[in-house]
LOBADREN-840257 format. One record per residue (C-alpha): residue number from 1; residue in one letter; x, y, z. Coordinates in nm, 3 decimals, padded with zeros to 5 digits. Each point is the difference from the previous one (the first is absolute). Last residue first. Layout:
residues N
nr | rest | u | v | w
NUM | a | X | Y | Z
...
***
This chain:
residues 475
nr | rest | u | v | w
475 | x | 08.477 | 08.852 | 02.647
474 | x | -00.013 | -00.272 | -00.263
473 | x | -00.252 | -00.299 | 00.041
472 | x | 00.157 | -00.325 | 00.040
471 | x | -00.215 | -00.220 | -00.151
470 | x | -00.014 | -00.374 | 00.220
469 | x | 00.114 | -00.260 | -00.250
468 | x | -00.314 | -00.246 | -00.016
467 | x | -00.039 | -00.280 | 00.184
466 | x | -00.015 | -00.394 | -00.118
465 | x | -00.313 | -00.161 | -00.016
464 | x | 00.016 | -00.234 | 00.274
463 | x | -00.009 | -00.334 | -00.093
462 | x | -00.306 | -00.180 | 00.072
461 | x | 00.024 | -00.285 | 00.266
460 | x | -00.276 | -00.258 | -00.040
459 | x | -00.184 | -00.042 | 00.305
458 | x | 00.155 | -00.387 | 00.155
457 | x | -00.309 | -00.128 | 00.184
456 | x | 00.117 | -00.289 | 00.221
455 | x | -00.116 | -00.367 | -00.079
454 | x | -00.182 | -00.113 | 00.291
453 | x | 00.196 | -00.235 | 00.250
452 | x | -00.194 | -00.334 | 00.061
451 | x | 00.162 | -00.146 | 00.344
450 | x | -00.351 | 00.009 | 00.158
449 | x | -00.190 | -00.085 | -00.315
448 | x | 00.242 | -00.295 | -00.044
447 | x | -00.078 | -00.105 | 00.353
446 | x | -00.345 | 00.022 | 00.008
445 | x | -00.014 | -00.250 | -00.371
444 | x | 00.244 | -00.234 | 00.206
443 | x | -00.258 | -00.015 | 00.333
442 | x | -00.278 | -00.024 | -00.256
441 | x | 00.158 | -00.271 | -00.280
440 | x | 00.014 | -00.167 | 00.359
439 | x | -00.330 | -00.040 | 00.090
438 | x | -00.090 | -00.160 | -00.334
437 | x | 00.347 | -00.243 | -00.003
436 | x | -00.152 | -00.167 | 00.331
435 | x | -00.311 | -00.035 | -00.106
434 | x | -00.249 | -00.003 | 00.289
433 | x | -00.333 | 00.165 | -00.211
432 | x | 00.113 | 00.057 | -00.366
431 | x | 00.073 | 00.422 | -00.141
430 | x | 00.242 | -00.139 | -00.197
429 | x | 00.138 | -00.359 | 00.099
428 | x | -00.213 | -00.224 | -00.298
427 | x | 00.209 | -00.221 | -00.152
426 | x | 00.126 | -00.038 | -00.383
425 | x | -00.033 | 00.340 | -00.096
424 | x | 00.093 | 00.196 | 00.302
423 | x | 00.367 | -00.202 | 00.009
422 | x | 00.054 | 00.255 | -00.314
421 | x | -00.093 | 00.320 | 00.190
420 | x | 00.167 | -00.104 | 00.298
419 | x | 00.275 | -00.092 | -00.169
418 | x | 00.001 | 00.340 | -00.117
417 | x | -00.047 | 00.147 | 00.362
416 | x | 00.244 | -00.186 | 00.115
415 | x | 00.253 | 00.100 | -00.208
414 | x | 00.073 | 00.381 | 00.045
413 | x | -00.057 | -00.035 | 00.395
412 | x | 00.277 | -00.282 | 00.019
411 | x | 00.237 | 00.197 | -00.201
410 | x | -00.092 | 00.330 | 00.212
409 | x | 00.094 | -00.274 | 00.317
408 | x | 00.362 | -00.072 | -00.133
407 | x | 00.080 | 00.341 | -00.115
406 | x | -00.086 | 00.212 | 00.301
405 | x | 00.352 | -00.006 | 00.112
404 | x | 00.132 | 00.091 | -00.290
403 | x | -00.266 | 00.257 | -00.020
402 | x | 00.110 | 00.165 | 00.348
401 | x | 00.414 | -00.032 | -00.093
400 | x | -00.082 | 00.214 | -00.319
399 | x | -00.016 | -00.228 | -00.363
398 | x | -00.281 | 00.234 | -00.165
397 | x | -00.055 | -00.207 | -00.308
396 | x | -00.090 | -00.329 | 00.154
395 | x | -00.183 | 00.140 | 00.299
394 | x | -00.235 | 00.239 | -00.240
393 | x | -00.057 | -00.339 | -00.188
392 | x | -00.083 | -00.211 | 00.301
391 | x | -00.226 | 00.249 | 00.146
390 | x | -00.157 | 00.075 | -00.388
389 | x | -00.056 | -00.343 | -00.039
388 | x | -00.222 | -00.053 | 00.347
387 | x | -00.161 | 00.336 | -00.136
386 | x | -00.160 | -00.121 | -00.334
385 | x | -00.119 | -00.372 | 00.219
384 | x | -00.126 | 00.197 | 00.259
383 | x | -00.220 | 00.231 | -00.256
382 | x | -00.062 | -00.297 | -00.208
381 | x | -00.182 | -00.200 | 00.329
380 | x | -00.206 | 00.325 | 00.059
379 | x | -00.108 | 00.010 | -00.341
378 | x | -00.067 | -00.343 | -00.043
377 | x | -00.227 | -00.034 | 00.385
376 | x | -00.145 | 00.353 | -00.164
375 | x | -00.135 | -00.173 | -00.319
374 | x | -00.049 | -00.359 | 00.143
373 | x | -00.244 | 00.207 | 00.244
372 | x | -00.185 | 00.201 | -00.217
371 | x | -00.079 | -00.333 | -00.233
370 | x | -00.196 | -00.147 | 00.272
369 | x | 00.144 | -00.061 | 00.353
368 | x | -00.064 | -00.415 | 00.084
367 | x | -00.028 | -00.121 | -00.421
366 | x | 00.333 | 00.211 | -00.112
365 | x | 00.157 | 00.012 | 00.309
364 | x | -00.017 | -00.370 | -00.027
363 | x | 00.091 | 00.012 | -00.360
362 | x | 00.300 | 00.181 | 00.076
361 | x | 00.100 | -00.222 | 00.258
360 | x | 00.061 | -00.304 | -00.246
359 | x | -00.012 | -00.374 | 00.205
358 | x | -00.397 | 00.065 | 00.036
357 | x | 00.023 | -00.026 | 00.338
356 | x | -00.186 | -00.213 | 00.270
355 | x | -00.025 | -00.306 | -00.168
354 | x | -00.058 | -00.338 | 00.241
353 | x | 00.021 | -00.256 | -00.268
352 | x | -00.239 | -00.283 | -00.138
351 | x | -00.362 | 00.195 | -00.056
350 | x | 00.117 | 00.329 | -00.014
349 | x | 00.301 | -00.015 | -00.171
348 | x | -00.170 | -00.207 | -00.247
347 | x | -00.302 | 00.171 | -00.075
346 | x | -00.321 | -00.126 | 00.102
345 | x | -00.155 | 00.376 | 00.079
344 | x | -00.148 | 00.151 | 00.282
343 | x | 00.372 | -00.035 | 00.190
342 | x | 00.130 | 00.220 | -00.218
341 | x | -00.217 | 00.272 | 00.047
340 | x | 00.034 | 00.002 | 00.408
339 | x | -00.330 | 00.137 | 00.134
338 | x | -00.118 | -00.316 | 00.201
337 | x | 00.354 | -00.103 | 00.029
336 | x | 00.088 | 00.331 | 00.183
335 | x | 00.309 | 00.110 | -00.059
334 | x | 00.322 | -00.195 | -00.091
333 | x | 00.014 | 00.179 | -00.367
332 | x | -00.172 | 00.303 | -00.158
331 | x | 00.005 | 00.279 | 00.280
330 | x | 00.305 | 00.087 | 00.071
329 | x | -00.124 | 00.395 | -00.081
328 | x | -00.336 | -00.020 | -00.123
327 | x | -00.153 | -00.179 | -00.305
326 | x | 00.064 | 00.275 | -00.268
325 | x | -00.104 | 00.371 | -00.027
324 | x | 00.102 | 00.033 | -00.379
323 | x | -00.031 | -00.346 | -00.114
322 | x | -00.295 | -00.145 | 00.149
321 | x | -00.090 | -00.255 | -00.235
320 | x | 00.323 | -00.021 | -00.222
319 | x | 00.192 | -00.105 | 00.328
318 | x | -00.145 | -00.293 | 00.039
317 | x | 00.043 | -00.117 | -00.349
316 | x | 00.387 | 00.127 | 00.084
315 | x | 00.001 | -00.231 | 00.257
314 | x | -00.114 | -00.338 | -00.125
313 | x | 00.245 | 00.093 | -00.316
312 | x | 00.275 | 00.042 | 00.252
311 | x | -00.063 | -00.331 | 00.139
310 | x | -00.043 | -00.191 | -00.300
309 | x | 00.355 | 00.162 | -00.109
308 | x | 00.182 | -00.119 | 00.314
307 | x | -00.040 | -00.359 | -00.144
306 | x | 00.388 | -00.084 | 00.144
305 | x | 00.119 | 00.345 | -00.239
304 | x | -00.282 | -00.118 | -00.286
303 | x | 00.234 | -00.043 | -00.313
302 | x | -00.195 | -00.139 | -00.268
301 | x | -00.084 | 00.271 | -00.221
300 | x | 00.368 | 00.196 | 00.059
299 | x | 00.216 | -00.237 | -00.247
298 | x | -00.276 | 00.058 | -00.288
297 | x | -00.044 | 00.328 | 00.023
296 | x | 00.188 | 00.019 | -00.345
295 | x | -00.208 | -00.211 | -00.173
294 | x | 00.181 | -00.177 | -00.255
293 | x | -00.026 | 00.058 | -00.432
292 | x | 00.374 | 00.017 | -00.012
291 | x | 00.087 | 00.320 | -00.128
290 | x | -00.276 | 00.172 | 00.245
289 | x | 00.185 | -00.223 | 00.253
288 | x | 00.317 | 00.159 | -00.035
287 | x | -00.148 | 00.385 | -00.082
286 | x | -00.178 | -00.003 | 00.325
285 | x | 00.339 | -00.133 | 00.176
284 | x | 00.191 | 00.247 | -00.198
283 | x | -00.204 | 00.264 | 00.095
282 | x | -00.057 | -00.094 | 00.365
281 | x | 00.398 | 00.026 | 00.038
280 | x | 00.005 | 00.357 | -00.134
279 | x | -00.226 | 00.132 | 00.237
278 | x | 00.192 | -00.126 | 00.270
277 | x | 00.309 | 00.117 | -00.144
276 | x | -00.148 | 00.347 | -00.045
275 | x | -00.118 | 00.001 | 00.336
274 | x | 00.344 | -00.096 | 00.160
273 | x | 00.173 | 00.300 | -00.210
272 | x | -00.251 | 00.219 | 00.163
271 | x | 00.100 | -00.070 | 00.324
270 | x | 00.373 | 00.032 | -00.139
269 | x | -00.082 | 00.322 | -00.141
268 | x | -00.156 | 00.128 | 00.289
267 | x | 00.271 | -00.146 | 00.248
266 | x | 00.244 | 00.168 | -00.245
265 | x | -00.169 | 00.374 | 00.062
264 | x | -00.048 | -00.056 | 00.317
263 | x | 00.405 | -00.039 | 00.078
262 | x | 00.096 | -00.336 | 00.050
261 | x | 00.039 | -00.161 | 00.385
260 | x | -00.331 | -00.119 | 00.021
259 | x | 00.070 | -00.203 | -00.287
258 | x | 00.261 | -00.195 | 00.176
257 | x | -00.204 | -00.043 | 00.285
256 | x | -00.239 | -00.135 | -00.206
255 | x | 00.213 | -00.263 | -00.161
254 | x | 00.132 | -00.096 | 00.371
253 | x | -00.327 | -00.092 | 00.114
252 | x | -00.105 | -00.149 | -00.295
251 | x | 00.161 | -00.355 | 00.055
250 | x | -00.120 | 00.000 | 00.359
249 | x | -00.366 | 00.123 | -00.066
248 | x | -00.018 | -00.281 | -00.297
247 | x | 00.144 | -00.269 | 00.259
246 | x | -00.267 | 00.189 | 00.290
245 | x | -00.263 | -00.016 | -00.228
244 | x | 00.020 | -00.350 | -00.123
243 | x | -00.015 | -00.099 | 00.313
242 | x | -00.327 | 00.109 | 00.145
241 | x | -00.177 | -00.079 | -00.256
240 | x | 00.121 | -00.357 | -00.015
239 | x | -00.039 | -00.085 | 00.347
238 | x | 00.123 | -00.332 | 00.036
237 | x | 00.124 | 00.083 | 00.362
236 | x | 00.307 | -00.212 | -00.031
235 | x | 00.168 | 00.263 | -00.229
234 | x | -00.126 | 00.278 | 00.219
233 | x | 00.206 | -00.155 | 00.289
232 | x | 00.319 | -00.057 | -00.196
231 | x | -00.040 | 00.363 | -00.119
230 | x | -00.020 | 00.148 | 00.360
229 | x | 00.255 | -00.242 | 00.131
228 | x | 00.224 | 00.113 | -00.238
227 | x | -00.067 | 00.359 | 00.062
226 | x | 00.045 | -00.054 | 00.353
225 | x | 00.377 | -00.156 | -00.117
224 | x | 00.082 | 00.295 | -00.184
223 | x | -00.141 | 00.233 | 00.255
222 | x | 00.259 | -00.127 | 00.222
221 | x | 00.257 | 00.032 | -00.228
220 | x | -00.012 | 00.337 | -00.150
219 | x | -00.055 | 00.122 | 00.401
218 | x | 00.348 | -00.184 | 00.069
217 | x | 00.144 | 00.146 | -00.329
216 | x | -00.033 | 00.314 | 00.105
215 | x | -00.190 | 00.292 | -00.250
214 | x | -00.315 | -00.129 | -00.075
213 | x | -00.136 | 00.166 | -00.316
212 | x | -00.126 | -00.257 | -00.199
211 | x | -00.055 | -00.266 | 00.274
210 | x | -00.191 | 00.218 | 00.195
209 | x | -00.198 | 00.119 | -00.269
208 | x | -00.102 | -00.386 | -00.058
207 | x | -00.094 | -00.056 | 00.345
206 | x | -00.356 | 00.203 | -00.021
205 | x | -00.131 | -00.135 | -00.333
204 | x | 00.080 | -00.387 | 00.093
203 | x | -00.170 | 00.038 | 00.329
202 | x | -00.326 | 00.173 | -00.133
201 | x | 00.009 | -00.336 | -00.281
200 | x | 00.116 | -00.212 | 00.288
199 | x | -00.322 | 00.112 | 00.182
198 | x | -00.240 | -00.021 | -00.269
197 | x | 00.156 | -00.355 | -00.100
196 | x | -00.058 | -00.133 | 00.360
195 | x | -00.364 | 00.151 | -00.058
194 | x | -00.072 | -00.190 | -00.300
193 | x | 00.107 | -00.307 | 00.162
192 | x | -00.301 | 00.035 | 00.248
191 | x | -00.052 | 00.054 | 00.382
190 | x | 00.382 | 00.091 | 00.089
189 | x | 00.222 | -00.156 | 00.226
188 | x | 00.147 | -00.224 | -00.286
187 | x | -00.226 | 00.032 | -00.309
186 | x | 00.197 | -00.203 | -00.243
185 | x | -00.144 | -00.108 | -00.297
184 | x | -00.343 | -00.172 | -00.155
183 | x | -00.066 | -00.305 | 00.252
182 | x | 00.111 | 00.239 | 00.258
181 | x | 00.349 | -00.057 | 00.193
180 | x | 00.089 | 00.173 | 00.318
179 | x | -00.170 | -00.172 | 00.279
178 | x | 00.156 | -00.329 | -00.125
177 | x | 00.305 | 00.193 | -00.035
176 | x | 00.053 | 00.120 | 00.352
175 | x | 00.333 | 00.025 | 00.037
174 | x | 00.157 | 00.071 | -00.347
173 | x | -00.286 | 00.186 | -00.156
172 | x | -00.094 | 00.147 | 00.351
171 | x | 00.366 | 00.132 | 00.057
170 | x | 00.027 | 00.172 | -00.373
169 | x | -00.371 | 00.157 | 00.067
168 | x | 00.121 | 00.144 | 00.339
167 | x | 00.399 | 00.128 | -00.147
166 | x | -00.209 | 00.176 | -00.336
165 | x | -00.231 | 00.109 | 00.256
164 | x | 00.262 | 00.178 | 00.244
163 | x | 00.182 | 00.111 | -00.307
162 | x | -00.314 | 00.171 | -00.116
161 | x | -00.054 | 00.169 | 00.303
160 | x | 00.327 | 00.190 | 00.026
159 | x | -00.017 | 00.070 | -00.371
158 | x | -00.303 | 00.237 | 00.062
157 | x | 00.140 | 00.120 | 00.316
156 | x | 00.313 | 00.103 | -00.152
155 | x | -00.164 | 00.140 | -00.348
154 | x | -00.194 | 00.233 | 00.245
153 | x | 00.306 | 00.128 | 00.206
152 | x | 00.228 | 00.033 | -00.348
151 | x | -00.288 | 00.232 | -00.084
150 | x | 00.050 | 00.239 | 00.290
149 | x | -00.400 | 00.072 | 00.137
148 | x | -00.110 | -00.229 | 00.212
147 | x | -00.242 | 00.123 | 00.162
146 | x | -00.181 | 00.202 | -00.316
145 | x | -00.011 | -00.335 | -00.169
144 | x | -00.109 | -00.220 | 00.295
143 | x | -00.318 | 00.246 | 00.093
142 | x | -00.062 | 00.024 | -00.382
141 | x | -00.019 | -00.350 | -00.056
140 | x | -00.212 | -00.058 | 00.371
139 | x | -00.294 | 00.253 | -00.145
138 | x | 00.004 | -00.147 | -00.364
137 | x | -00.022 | -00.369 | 00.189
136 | x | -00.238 | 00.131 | 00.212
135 | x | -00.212 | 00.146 | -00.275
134 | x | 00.042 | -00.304 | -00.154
133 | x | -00.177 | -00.251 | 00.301
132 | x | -00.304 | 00.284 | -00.033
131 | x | -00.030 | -00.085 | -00.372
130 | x | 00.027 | -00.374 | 00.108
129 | x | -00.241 | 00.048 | 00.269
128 | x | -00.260 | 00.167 | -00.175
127 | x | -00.003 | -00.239 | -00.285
126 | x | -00.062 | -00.278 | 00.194
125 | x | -00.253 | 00.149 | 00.171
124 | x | -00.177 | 00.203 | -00.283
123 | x | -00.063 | -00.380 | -00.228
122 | x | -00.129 | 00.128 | -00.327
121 | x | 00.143 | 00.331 | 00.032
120 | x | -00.179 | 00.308 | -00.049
119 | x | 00.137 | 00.188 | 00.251
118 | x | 00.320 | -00.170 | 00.020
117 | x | 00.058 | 00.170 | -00.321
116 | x | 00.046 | 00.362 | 00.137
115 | x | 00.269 | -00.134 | 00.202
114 | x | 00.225 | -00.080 | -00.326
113 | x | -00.117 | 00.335 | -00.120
112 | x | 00.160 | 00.183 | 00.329
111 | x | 00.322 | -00.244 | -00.076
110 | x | 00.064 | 00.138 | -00.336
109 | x | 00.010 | 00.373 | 00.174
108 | x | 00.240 | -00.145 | 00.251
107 | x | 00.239 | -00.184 | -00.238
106 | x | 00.013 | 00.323 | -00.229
105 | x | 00.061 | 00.200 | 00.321
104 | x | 00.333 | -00.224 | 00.142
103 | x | 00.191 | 00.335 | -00.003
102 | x | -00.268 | 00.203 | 00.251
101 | x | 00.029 | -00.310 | 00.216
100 | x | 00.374 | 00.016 | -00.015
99 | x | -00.003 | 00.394 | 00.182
98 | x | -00.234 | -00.169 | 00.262
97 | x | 00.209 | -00.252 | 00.074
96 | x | 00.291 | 00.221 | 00.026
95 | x | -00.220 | 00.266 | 00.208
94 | x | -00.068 | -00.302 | 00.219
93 | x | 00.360 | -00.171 | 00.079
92 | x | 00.016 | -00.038 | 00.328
91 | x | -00.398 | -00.094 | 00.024
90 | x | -00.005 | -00.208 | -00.287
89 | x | 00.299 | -00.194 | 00.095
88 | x | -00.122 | -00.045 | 00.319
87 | x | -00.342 | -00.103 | -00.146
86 | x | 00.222 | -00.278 | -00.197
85 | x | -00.054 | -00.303 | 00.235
84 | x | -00.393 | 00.100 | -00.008
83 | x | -00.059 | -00.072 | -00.354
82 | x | 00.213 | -00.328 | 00.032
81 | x | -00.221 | -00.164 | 00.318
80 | x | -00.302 | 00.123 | -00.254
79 | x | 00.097 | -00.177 | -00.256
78 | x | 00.061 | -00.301 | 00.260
77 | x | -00.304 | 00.059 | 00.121
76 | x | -00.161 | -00.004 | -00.371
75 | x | 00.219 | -00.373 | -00.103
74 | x | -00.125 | -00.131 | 00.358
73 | x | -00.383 | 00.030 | -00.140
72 | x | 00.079 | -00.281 | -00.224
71 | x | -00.161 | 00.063 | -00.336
70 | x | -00.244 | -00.357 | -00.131
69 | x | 00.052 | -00.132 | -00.315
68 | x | -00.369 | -00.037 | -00.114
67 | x | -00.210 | -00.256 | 00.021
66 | x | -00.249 | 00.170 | 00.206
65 | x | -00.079 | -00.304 | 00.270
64 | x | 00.263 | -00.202 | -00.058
63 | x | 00.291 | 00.285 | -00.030
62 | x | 00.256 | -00.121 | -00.181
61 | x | 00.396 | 00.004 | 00.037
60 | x | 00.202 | -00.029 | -00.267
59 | x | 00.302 | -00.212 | 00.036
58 | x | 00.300 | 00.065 | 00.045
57 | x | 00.067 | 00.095 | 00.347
56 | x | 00.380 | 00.000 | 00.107
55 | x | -00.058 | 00.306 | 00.214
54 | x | -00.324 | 00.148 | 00.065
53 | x | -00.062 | 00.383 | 00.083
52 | x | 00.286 | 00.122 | -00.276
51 | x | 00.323 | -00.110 | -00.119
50 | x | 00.114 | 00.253 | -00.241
49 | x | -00.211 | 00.290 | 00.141
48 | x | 00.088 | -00.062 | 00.335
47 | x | 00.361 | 00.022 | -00.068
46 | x | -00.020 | 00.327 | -00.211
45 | x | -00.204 | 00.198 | 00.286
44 | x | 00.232 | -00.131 | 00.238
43 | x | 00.289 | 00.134 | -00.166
42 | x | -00.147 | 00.309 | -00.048
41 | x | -00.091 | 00.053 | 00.349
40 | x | 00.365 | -00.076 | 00.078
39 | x | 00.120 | 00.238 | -00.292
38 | x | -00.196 | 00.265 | 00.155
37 | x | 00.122 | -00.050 | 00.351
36 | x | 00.319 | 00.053 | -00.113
35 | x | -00.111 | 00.315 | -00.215
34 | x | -00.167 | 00.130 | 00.303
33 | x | 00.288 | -00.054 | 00.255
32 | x | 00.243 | 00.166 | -00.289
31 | x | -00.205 | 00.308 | -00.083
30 | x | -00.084 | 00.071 | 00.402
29 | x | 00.429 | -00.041 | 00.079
28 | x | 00.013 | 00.258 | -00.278
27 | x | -00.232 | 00.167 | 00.131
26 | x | 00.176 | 00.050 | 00.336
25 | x | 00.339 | 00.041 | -00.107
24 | x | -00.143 | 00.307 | -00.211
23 | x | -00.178 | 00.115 | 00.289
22 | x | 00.336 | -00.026 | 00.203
21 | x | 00.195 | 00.205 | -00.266
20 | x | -00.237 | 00.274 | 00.023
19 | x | -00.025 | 00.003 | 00.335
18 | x | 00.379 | 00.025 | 00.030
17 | x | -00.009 | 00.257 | -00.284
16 | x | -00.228 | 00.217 | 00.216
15 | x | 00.223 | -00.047 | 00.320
14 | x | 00.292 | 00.129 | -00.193
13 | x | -00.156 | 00.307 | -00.093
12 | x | -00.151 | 00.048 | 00.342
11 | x | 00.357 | -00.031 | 00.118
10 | x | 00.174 | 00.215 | -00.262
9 | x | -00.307 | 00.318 | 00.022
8 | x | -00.025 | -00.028 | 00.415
7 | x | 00.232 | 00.326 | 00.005
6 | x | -00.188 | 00.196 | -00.255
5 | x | 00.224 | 00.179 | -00.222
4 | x | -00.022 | 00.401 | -00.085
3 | x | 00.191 | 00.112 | -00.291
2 | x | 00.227 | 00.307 | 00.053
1 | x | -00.113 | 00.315 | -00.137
***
C-alpha cells in the first residue's frame, strides 16, 4: 500500500523551523539586552558604593542635637533608585530568580533570625531600616546574578568599575591633592583612608585574574598599568589592613591554584602537612623559652592592633549580657545616644573618637545577633567560601573551552571570600550597615551558589555475575 503524504507536510515543516529559528534569535537578542543592562546596573551599583552620598568628606559628621552620625535619607532613594533599575531583570528573568532564591536558603533562613532581633532591639528604627536596607541588597544581588548570567559578563562589569575608580582616585591625587590628602593617608574621593584601601583591596582581587590568564598582550598591559595604579594608590592610603592582605592574597594566589590543581588525596595531605608544621613550630617555640626561663606570650602581651583590643573587650562584655538573643540587628553603634552603650561610659573611643564599629565583625554579630547569629552568619560564610574553591578547582581540572573561560572570575570567587574572612577580623564589613565589602560578600556569595554544580551521584556498578551455560536437554 503506497504511503500517503500530505501536500502542505514540506512547507509547514519549513515554516515550523523558521519559527523556531526566529524564537531562538529572539531570546537570544532578550539574553544579551538583559545581560548589558545588567552589567550597567552593576556598574552603577559598584560606583556608588565606592564613592557614596558625599564626596571628598572626611570628617565625621555629628548631629548637635542627638550626637550621633546622622543617615542621609538620599543613601535609601538611591537604594531604592537601584531596586527598581533591576525589576526588568526580575520580571524577564523570574523563574531564574526564583530558582536562585531556593539556592541562597541558608542566607534566607539566617536572615528570618536577623529580623527576629529587631524586635527586641534597643533602638527598633535604626535597626529596622538597616535589616530592611539588606533585604534589598539580597533582593538587587540576586536580580544582577540571575541577569547576568555568563561569568566572563560579571567579572567584566566588576573590573569595568574598578578601572573607572582606580583612573578617578589617580586624577584626584594628582589634581586635587589638597582635597585628597588626610592627616593619616590618602582618602582621595572617598570619606576615609580606610575606604580608599577597601576599594583597592576589591580592585586588587578582581585585576589580578586578568593578568594571570590574559591572553593579548594589549589586555596584559593595560591591566598592568591599572594594577599599578591600584597598588600605588593603596600604598598612599596608609591602610595597613588593607594592604597586607592584598600582598599576602597576591603571593598566595598562585600557591593555591597550584594546590587546587592536585588530586584530593594530595591537597589532604598537603593541608595536613601545613598543620603539622604549625604544630610543630609552637613546640619548639614553647620548648625555647621553657629552656630559657622567658614567657612565651611575651611578644603578643603588648600588641594592641592601633588599641583595637579595648574595643573588642568593650564589646564582648556587652555581649556576655544578652548573649543568645543579642542587642538587635545594627543595633550597637551610631544609634540612639540615649541608648548607645558606649557612649554611657568614659571610654576612649567614646569620649575622643566617633566609633561606629568595633573594627572585628564577628564580635559585632556577636554583641547585635547573639550567639545564633555568629553561628549561621559562619556557616553561611564557610559554605561560600567551600564552593568558591570548588568553582575554581572543577575549572582547573576540567580544561573545556566554557571553564577556560570561566577561569578568571571562579579565581576571583575562590578568594574573596577568604579574604573576606581574614579582612573580617580587623574591620567590621559582615553583616555592617553601608559597608561596601558587606553587600558585596552577598552579590559574590549569590553568584557562587548560582554557578555551584552539585557533585553527581555515581551508583557503584556491580559486575554482572556471569551466566550460566544454558542445558541442552536431549530430545
Amino acid at each position: 500500500m503506497a504511503e500517503t503524504i500530505h501536500p502542505n507536510g514540506p512547507t509547514l515543516e519549513a515554516w515550523r523551523a523558521t519559527r523556531r529559528e526566529n524564537r531562538a534569535a529572539a531570546s537570544a537578542r532578550l539574553d544579551n539586552r538583559l545581560g548589558t543592562w545588567s552589567s550597567f546596573v552593576l556598574v552603577l551599583m559598584l560606583l556608588y558604593m565606592m564613592i557614596g552620598t558625599a564626596p571628598y568628606t572626611h570628617e565625621v559628621t555629628v548631629d548637635a542635637l542627638s550626637g550621633a552620625s546622622p543617615t542621609s535619607p538620599l543613601n535609601r532613594a538611591i537604594w531604592l533608585a537601584i531596586l527598581g533599575l533591576t525589576l526588568p531583570i526580575m520580571w524577564f528573568r523570574r523563574s531564574e530568580v526564583l530558582a536562585l532564591g531556593l539556592k541562597v536558603w541558608p542566607l534566607l533562613l539566617l536572615l528570618l533570625w536577623f529580623g527576629a532581633t529587631t524586635r527586641w532591639a534597643i533602638d527598633p528604627g535604626v535597626s529596622n531600616r538597616r535589616f530592611i536596607l539588606y533585604l534589598i541588597n539580597v533582593v538587587v544581588s540576586v536580580a544582577l546574578v540571575a541577569g547576568l548570567g555568563d561569568p566572563r559578563r560579571m567579572h567584566a562589569a566588576l573590573a569595568t568599575a574598578c578601572a573607572i575608580m582606580i583612573v578617578i582616585d589617580l586624577v584626584s591625587w594628582v589634581v586635587l591633592p589638597g582635597l585628597s590628602m588626610t592627616d593619616i593617608g590618602l582618602a582621595a574621593i572617598h570619606n576615609h583612608k580606610n575606604t580608599l584601601g577597601s576599594v583597592m583591596l576589591l580592585s586588587s582581587l578582581v585585576i589580578t585574574p586578568y593578568l594571570l590568564f590574559s591572553e593579548t598582550w594589549k589586555a596584559r598591559l593595560f591591566w598592568t598599568a591599572m594594577f599599578a595604579g591600584c597598588l600605588a594608590l593603596l600604598v598612599a592610603s596608609k591602610s595597613k589592613t588593607s594592604l597586607a592582605i592584598a600582598l599576602t592574597a597576591l603571593a598566595a594566589t598562585p600557591l593555591l591554584l597550584a594546590c587546587l590543581r592536585l588530586r584530593a588525596g594530595a591537597i589532604w595531605a598537603a593541608a595536613a602537612f601545613g598543620v603539622a608544621t604549625l604544630f610543630a613550630f609552637c613546640f619548639a617555640w614553647l620548648a625555647w623559652n621553657y629552656a630559657l626561663g622567658q614567657d612565651p606570650m611575651a611578644p603578643l602581651r603588648g600588641v594592641n592592633f592601633t588599641r583595637r583590643t579595648e574595643v573588642w573587650i568593650f564589646a564582648l562584655n556587652q555581649f556576655a549580657q544578652h548573649p543568645v538573643r543579642g542587642l538587635g540587628f545594627g543595633s550597637f553603634w551610631d544609634v540612639d545616644p540615649a541608648v548607645q552603650p558606649s557612649l554611657q561610659t568614659d571610654l576612649w573611643f567614646a569620649a575622643e573618637t566617633h566609633t561606629n564599629q568595633s573594627h572585628n565583625g564577628y564580635i559585632d554579630l556577636l554583641v547585635t545577633v547573639g550567639a545564633p547569629g555568629l553561628v549561621g552568619a559562619l556557616l553561611v560564610l564557610l559554605r561560600w567560601m567551600s564552593r568558591g574553591l570548588g568553582l575554581v578547582r572543577d575549572s582547573l581540572r576540567n580544561p573545556t573551552i566554557e571553564n577556560r573561560d570561566a577561569l578568571p572570575h571562579a579565581v576571583f570567587l575562590g578568594v574573596f571570600p577568604l579574604i573576606f574572612f581574614v579582612h573580617n577580623f580587623m574591620e567590621s564589613s559582615y553583616f555592617s550597615a553601608n559597608a561596601m565589602l558587606g553587600i558585596l560578600i552577598l552579590l559574590f556569595g549569590v553568584d557562587i551558589d548560582m554557578r555551584h554544580a552539585p557533585p553527581r551521584v555515581q551508583r557503584a556498578v556491580r559486575p554482572r555475575p556471569r551466566a550460566a551455560p544454558l542445558a541442552v536437554s536431549p530430545r
